[in-house]
N, C-alpha and C positions, 0 to 999 in steps of 0.2 A: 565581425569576424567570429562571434560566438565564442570566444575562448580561446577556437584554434588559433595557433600560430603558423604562421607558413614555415613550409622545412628551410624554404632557404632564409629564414631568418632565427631558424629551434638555436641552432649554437651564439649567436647574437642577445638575442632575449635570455639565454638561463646565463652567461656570465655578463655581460653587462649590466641589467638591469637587476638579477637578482643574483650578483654575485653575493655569497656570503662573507667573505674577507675584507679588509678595510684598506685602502689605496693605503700608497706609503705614505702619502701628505695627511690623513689621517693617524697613520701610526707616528708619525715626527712629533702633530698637536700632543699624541696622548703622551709619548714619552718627557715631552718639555714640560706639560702638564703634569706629571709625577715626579722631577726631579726641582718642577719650583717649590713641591712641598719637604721635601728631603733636604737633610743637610747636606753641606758644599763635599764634592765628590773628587774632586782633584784628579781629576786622569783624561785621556781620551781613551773615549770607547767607539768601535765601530759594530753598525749591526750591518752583516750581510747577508742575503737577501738572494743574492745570486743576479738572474737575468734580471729582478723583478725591482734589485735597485739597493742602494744600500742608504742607512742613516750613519751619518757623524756627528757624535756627542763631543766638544770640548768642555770638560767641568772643571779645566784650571780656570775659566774665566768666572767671574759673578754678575749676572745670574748665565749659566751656562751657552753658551752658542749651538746651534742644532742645523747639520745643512746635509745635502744631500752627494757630496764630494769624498772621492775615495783619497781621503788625506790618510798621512801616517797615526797607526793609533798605540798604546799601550796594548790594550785586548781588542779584539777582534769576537763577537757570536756570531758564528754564522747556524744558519738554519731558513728554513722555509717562510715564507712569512704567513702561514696556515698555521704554523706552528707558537711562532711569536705571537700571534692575535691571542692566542688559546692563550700562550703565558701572559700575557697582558691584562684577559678578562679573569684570570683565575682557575681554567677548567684544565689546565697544565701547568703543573709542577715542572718549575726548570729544571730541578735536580733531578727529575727522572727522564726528562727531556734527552738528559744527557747522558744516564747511564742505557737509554734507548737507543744512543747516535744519533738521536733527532737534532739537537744543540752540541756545535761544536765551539771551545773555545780554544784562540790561538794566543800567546802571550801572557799576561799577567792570572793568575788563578785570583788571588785576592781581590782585583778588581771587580773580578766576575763576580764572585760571592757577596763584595759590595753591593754591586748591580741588582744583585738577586733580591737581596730586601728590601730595595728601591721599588723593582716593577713587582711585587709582591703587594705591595700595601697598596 
C-alpha cells in the first residue's frame, strides 16, 4: 500500500493504532503502581473520566483495591483522560489543571492535595 492508507480506514488507523492516550486499564496499572510506593492513603477516590470510563481507588484497604465501578467515593477528579495522562507523566501540573477547569474536584479538598503528591512523584 505504499504508505497510503485507505480513507475508509484514515479514522481507524490514526486512533486505534496510533492513539496517543493510554486505555484506562493502563491508567489503573500506573495509578496502583504509584500508590504501592506511597504511604497508606485512607480514603476513596474516584477518577472520572466521563464516557471514557472511570477508576476507583479504595486506599482504606492495604495494599489499596483499584476497580473500574462507579462506587461512592470521598473525592471525586474528574477531567479528560488527555489531561490525566499529562498529570500522570509530569507534562501537567494539577494545580493548574485546575485553576484551568481542566481538573474538577468534587468532595474532600484535602484528599485531592493528598493525591497530588502521590501522582506527582
Amino acid at each position: 500500500m505504499n504508505g497510503v492508507k485507505p480513507p475508509f480506514l484514515a479514522g481507524f488507523w490514526s486512533f486505534t493504532l496510533y492513539s496517543p492516550y493510554m486505555s484506562l486499564e493502563n491508567m489503573t496499572e500506573q495509578i496502583q503502581k504509584k500508590l504501592s510506593y506511597a504511604p497508606k492513603f485512607g480514603a476513596k477516590v474516584k477518577f472520572d473520566f466521563g464516557d471514557d470510563g472511570i477508576i476507583f481507588v479504595d486506599a482504606t484497604q492495604d495494599p489499596p483495591v483499584l476497580n473500574n465501578e462507579d462506587d461512592e467515593s470521598d473525592t471525586t477528579l474528574v477531567c479528560s483522560m488527555e489531561t490525566f495522562q499529562k498529570i500522570l507523566d509530569g507534562s501537567q501540573d494539577p494545580n493548574i489543571a485546575f485553576m484551568m477547569g481542566k481538573l474538577k474536584i468534587k468532595g474532600s479538598m484535602g484528599y485531592a492535595m493528598k493525591l497530588n503528591a502521590i501522582l506527582e512523584d
